[in-house]
C-alpha positions in Angstrom: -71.7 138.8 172.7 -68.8 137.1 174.6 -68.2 133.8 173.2 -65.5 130.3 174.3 -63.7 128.0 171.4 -61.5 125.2 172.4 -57.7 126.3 172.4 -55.9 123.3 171.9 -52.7 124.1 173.6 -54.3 123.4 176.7 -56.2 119.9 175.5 -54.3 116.5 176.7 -54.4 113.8 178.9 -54.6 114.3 182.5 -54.4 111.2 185.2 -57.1 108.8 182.4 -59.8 112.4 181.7 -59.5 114.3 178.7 -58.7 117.7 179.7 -60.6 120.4 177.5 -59.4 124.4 178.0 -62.2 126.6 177.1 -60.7 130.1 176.1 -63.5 132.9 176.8 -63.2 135.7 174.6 -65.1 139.0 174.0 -67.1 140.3 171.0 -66.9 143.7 169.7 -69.5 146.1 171.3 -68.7 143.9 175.0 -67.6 145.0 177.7 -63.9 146.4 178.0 -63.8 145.0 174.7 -61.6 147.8 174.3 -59.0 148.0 177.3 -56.0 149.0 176.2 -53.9 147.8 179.6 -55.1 144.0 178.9 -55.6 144.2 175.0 -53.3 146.2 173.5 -49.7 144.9 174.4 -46.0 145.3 173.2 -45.1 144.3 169.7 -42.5 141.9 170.1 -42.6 141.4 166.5 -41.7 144.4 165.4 -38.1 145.2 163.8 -37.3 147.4 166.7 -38.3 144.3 169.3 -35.9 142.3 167.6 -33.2 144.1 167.2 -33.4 143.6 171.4 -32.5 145.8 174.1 -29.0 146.9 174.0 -28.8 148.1 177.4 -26.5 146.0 180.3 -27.1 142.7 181.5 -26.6 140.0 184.0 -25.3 136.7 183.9 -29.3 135.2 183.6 -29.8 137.8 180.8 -32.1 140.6 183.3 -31.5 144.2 182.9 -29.1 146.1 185.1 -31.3 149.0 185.2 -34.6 148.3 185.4 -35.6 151.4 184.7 -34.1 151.7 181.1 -35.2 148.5 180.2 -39.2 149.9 181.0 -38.6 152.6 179.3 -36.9 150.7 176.3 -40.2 148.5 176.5 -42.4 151.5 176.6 -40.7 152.7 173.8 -41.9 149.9 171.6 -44.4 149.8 169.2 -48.0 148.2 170.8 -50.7 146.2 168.7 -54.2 145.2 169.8 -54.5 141.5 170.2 -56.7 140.0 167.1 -58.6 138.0 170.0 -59.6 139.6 173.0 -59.7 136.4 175.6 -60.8 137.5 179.0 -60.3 134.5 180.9 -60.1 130.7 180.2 -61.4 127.3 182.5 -60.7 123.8 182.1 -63.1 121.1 182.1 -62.4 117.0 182.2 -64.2 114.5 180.1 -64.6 110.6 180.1 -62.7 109.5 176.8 -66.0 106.8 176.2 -68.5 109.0 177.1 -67.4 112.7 175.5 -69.4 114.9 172.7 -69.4 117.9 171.5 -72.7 118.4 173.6 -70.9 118.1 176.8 -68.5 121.0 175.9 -71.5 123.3 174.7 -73.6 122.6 177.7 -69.9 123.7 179.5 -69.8 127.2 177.7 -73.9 127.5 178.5 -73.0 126.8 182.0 -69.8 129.0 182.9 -69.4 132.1 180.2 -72.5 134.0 181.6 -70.6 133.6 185.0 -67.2 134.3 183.8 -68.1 137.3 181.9 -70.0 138.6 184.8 -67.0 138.7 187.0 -65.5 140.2 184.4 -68.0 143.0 184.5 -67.8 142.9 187.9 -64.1 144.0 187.5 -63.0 141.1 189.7 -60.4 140.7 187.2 -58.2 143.4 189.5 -58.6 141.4 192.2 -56.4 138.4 193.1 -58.3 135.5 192.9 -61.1 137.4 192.0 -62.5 135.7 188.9 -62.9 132.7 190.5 -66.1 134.4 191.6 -67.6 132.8 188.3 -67.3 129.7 188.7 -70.3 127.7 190.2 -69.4 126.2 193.5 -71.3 123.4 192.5 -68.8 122.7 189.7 -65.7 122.7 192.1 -65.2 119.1 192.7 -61.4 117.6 191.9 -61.6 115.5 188.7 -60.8 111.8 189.0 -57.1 110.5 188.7 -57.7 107.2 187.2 -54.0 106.5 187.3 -54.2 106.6 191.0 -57.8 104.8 191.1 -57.5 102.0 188.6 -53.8 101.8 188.0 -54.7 98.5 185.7 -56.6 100.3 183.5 -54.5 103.7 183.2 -52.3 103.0 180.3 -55.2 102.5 178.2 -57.4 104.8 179.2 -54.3 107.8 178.6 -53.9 106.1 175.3 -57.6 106.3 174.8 -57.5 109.7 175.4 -54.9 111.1 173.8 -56.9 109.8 170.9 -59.7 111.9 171.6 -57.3 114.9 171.9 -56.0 114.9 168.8 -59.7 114.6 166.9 -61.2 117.4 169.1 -57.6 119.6 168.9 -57.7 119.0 165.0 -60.8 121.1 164.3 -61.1 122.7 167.7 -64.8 124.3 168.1 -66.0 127.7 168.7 -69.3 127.9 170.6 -70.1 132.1 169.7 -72.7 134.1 171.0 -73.1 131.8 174.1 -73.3 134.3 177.2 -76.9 134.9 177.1 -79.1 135.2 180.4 -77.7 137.0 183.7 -74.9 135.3 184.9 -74.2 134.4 188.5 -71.2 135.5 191.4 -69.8 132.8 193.9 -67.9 132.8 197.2 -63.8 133.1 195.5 -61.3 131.2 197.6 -60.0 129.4 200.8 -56.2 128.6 200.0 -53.5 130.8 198.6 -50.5 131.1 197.3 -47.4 133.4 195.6 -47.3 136.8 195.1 -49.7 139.2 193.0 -50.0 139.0 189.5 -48.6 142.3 188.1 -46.5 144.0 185.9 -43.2 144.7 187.0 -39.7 145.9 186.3 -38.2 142.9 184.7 -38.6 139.3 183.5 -36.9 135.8 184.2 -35.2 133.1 181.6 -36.6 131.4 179.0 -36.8 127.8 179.5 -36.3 127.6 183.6 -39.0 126.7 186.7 -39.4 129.7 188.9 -41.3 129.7 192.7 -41.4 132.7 195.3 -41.2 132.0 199.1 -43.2 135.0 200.2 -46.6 133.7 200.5 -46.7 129.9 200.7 -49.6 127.8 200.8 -51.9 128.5 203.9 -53.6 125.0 203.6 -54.1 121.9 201.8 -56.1 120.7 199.3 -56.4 121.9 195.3 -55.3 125.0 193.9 -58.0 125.3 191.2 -56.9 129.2 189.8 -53.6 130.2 188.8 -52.9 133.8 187.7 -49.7 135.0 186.1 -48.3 137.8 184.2 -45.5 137.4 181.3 -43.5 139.4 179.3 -43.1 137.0 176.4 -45.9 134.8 175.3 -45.4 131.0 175.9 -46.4 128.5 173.7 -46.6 125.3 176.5 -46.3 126.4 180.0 -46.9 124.6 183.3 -48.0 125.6 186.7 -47.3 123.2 189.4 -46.9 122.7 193.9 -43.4 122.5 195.1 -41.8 121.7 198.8 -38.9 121.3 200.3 -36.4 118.2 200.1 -33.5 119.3 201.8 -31.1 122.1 201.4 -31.8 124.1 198.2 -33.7 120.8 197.1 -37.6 120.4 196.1 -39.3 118.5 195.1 -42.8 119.0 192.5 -45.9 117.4 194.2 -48.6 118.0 191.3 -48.1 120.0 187.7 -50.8 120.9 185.2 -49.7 121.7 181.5 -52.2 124.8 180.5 -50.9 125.5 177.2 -50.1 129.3 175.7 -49.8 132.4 177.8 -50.6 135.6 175.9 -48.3 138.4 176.9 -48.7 142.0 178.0 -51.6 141.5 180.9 -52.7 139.3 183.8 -54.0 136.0 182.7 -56.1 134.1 184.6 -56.5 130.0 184.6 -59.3 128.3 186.5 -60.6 124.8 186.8 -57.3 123.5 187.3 -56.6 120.9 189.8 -52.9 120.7 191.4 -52.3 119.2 194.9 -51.1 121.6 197.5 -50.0 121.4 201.0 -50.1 123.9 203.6 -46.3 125.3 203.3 -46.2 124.0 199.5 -44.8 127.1 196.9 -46.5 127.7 193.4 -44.1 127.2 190.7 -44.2 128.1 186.8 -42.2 126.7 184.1 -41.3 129.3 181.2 -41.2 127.1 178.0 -40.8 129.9 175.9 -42.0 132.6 177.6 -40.7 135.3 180.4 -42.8 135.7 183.8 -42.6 139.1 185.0 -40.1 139.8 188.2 -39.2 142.4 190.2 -35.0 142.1 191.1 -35.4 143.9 194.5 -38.1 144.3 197.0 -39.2 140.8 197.6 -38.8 137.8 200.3 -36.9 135.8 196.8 -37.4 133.6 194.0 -35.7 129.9 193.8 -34.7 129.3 189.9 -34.1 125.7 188.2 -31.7 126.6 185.9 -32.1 123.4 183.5 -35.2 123.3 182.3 -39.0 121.8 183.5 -38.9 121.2 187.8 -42.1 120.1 187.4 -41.9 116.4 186.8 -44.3 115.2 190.1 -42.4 113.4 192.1 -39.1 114.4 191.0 -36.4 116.3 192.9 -34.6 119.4 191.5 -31.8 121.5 193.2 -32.6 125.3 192.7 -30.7 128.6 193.3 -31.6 131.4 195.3 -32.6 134.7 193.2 -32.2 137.0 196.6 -35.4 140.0 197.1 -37.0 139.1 194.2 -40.4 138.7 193.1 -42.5 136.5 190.4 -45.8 137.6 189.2 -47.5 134.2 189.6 -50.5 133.3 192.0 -52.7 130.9 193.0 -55.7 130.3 194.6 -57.9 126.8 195.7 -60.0 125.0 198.2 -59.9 122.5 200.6 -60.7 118.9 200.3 -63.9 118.3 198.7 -65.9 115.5 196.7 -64.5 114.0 193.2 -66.5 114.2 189.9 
């Protein structure tokens, strides 16, 4: 039976709560345990991924031909993924009031729900696995640094101590998605273009946003999905807007931790301020989002690292018809924790 463990990647501080990322992973004998298109991905590890592809390139590093880098790709030797995580949600704890048994009565709550989207298939569907999460449970976290600014320095230093005893022996909670789970409405608010595989990938280590689909209203995007190339080991997802010429500037970011490669991965119970007009941005770390070079409204690139310091103001360049596999979904204004 499907089962959630704590990945510690995603577990830090966020504005005075202690954010908790439940990964959600399948047994053997589940459900599409065995699909090869989400579980069984390019072995970038192998000798022949590393010897690299020796086809032409531009300036940024992307192919030239797209279609001999695929087929260099396809080419590659594939491995199944030792852990077959089907989707993971984020939760936020009091630092003086968390235990273990809040996390367990988490996984009780949302894995029946989650897995039943998945065997819904809403997976293929943007935005569609937000159909397991209880609306009930959709209420924006409090930002204590914004509430009780007198008392935020010690509650992030309270904890970040709680962080690093829960991310030093994170838990697994197995066999937890027991009883028939339940389907809810999916989404008001979205954002960015489909998550999907395409012909190419961007730069390590830069902050990509598409223009085609920006926000259509305000409030909190709460699911973020995304498709890359190359694994990351500390991404971010964050809202962007417009400063002034090529200029914008990051209104809210949330850190989620690794990114598996090779599928769509999906990312809900997040909680990142949007206005209507605001872009969806992603900063690489170490990984590569998938991008298509032709064919889209365009892609703005920061070039020198994380844009996604809130509040700070970045000048980007234009990456002209292209496309980014990241996309977001939310809700409008509603009640705090």
């Amino acid at each position: 039976m499907a089962y959630a463990r704590v990945e510690p990647s995603g577990c830090t501080e966020r504005c005075g709560l202690v954010q908790v990322r439940l990964s959600m992973c399948l047994d053997v004998g589940d459900f599409r345990y065995n699909d090869a298109s989400r579980f069984y991905v390019t072995d970038w590890n192998s000798k022949e991924a590393r010897r690299g592809y020796d086809g032409l390139v531009d300036a940024e590093g992307g192919p030239l031909d797209a279609e001999a880098y695929q087929a260099w790709v396809a080419s590659l030797p594939r491995v199944w993924l030792a852990e077959r995580g089907f989707h993971d949600h984020f939760i936020y704890l009091d630092p003086y009031t968390l235990r273990d048994g809040q996390i367990t009565d988490a996984v009780a709550l949302h894995l029946p729900n989650f897995y039943k989207a998945w065997t819904d298939g809403w997976d293929a569907v943007p935005g569609g696995m937000r159909h397991g999460w209880d609306v009930a449970c959709r209420k924006r976290p409090k930002r204590y640094d914004e509430l009780e600014p007198e008392h935020y320095s010690q509650r992030k230093l309270d904890c970040l101590s709680r962080v690093d005893i829960l991310t030093a022996n994170p838990p697994t909670f197995s066999r937890q998605a027991t009883g028939e789970g339940e389907s809810f409405p999916a989404t008001l608010i979205d954002v960015g273009a489909a998550a999907t595989d395409r012909t190419g990938s961007t730069v390590l280590y830069d902050t990509y946003f598409g223009i085609e689909n920006p926000a259509n209203d305000s409030g909190s995007i709460d699911t973020v999905e995304t498709w890359f190339s190359d694994s990351a080991t500390s991404a971010k997802f964050g809202t962007v807007y417009l400063s002034s010429g090529t200029s914008y500037t990051c209104r809210d970011s949330e850190a989620v931790g690794v990114i598996t490669a090779g599928a769509k991965r999906t990312f809900s119970g997040l909680d990142i301020t949007v206005e209507s007009g605001d872009y969806l941005a992603v900063y690489n770390n170490d990984g590569r989002v998938e991008k298509d070079a032709s064919g889209g409204s365009g892609v703005y690139q920061y070039a020198s690292g994380d844009g996604l310091i809130p509040s700070s103001t970045y000048t980007y360049s234009l990456l002209s018809d292209n496309t980014i596999s990241l996309y977001g979904t939310g809700s409008t204004p509603g009640p705090t924790t």
